[in-house]
NULONU-466487 format. One record per residue: x, y negated, z negated of N, C-alpha, C, O in turn. Coordinates in steps of 0.1 Angstrom, whole numbers, plus 5000, padded with zeros to 4 digits. Example, Ala and Ser with C-alpha at 12.3 -4.5 7.8 and 13.67 -1.06 7.14 Angstrom:
<sites>
513250574922512350454922513250334922514250334915;512850224929513750114929512950004921513449894920;
</sites>
This chain:
<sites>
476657615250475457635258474457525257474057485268;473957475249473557345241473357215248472357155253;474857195247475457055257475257095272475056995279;475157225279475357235296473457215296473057155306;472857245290471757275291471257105291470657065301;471457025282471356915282471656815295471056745303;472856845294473256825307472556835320472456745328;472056945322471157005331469756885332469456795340;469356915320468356865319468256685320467056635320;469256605321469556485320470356465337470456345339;470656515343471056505359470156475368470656425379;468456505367467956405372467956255370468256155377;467456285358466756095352468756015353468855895354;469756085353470555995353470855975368471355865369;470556025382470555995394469455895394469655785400;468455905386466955745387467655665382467555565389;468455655369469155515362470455435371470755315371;471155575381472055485388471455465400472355425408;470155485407469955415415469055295409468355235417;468955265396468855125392470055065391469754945392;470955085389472255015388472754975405473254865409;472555075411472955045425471854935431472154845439;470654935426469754865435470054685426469854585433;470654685414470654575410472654545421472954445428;473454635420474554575428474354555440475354525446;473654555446473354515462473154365461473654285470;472454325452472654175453473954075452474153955453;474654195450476754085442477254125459478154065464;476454245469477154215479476754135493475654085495;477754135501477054085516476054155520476054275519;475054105524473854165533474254245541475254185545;474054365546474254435559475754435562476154445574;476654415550478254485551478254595550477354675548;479854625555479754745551479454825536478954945535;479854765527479854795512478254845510477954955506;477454725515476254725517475354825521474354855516;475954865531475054985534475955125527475555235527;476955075522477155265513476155235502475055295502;476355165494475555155482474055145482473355175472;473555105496472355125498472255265504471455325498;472655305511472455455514472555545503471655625502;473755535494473855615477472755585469472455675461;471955475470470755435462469055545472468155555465;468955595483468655625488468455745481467455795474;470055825487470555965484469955975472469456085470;469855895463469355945448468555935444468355955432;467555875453466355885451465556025459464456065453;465956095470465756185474466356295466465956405469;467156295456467856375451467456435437467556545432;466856285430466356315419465556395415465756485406;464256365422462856445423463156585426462656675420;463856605436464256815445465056805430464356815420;466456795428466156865415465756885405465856995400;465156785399463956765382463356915391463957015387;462356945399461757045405462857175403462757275396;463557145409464557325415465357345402466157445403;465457265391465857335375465057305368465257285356;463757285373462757345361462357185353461257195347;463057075351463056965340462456865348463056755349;461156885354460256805360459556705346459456765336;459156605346458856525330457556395338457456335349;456756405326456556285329457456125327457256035336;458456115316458956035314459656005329459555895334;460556145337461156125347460556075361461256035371;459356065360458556045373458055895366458355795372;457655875357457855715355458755655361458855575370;460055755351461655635361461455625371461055515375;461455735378461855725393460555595397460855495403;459555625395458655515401459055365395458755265402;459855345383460555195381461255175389461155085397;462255285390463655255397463155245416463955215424;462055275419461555275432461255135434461355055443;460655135422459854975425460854875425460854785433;462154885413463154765416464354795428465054705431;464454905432464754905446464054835458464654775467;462954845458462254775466462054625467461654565477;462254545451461854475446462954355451462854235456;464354455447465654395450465554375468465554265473;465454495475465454465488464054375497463754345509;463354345484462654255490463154105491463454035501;463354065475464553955478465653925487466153825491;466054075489467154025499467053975512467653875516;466054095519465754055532464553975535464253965547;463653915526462853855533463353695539462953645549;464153625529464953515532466053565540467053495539;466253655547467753675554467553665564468553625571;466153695574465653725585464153585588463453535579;463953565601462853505608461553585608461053605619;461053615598459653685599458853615610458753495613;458253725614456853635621455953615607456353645595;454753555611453753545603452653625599452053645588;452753665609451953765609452853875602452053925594;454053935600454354025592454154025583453654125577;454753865575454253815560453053825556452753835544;452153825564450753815561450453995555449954035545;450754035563450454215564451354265552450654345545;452654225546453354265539452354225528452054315520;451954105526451054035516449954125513449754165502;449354155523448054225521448454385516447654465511;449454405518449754525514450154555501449954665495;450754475498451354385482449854405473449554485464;448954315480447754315473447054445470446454485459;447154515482446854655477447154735467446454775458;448854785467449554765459449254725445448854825437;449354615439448754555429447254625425447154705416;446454595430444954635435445154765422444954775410;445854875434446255045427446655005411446155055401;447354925410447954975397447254875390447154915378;446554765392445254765382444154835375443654825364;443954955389442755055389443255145380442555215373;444855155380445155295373445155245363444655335355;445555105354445755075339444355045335444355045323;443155015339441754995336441755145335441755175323;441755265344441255375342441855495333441355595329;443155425333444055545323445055485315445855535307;444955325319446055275305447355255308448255205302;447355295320449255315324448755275336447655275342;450455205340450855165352451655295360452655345357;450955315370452055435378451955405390451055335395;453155475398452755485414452855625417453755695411;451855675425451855805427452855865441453455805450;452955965438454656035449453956105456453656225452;453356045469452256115480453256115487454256045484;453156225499453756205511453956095520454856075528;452756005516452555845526453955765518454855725525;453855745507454755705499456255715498457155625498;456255845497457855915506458255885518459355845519;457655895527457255835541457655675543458555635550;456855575535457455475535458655425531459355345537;458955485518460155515512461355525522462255435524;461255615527462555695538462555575547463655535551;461055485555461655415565462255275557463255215561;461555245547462655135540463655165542464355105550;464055275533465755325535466255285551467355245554;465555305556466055275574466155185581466855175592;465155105574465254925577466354875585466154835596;467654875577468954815584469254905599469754855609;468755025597468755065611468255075625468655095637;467055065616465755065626466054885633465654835644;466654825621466254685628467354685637467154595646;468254755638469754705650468854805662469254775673;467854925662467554975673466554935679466454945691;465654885672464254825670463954675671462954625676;464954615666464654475666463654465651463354555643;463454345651462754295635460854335641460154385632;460454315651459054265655458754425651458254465640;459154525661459054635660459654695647458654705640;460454735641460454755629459354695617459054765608;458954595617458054555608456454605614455454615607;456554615627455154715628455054815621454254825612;456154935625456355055618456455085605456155185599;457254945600457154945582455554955582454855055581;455154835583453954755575452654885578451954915569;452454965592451755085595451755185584450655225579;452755205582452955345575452655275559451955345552;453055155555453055125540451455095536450955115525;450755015550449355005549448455185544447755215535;448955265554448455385553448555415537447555445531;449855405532450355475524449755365512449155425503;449855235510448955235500447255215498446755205487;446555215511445455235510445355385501444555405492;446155485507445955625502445855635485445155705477;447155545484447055555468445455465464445855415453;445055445464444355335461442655425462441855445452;442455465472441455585473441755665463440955655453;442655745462443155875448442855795436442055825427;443655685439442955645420442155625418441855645406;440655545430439455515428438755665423437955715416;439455705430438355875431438756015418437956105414;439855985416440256085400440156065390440255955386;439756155382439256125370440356125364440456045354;441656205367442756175355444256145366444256175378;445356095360446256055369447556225370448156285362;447356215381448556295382449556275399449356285411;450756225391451656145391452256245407452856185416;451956365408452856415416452056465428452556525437;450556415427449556475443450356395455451056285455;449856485464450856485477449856385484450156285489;449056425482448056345491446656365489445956445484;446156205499444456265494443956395497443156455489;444356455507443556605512443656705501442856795499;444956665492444856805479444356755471444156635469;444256845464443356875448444156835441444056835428;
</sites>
């Protein structure tokens, strides 16, 4: 009983550790192969996966919402290296992605001055951008790069100004508000 329970309790945070492992193997592959997009879609899947169940058996953690916010960030971190040299940015996108970066940064200054820790918060805006990264490779074969990087940079501007208000405005951090409108 012991070991299932452990078990249980360790099936989230181990879907957060292998979508760090997947997010570090997308670099050994071709860009936009096929390989490429299973492993990036499985890095995806478990990031959506993690969080519903830590929630629906109960072993929701602070430690586990850290991971997941590492393993988010070097997902992102990794697919930023990949595609920003793989593609013709305009300038204007780099510029916007920059400023958004800076925001970004900004938040997690405000949060380690105010509470000591570095965190990113799991808002809706955030999930939201999250999902269309994940979509990137697709949105850009339907969308094109111009239009896709509007809709990224839109929703990620939204989404970290939002974080960035919450933290100015809370007195203590909590890791799982949906958004500014809740308590």
């Amino acid at each position: 009983m012991k070991i299932r329970k452990q078990i249980k309790n360790n099936i989230p945070n181990a879907l957060t550790v292998l979508r760090m492992v997947l997010a570090v193997s997308l670099v050994f592959l071709p860009l936009l192969s096929g390989w490429f997009l299973i492993v990036y879609l499985l890095a995806g899947l478990s990031d959506l996966l993690d969080g519903f169940l830590a929630r629906r058996l109960g072993v929701s953690s602070r430690f586990g919402a850290m991971l997941d916010s590492t393993a988010d960030f070097l997902l992102c971190g990794v697919l930023l290296f990949l595609f920003l040299p793989a593609f013709h940015w305009p300038l204007w996108a780099l510029l916007w992605a920059a400023a958004i970066a800076l925001l970004r940064l900004t938040a997690l200054a405000i949060c380690y001055v105010k509470i000591r820790k570095l965190a990113f918060l799991h808002t809706y805006t955030n999930k939201a951008t999250g999902f269309l990264l994940l979509c990137f490779p697709f949105l850009l074969r339907f969308l094109g790069l111009n239009a896709t990087a509007i809709l990224l940079c839109a929703v990620a501007t939204v989404s970290a100004a939002e974080e960035l208000v919450i933290l100015l405005t809370s007195g203590a951090l909590r890791l799982n508000r949906s958004s500014i409108f809740s308590k």
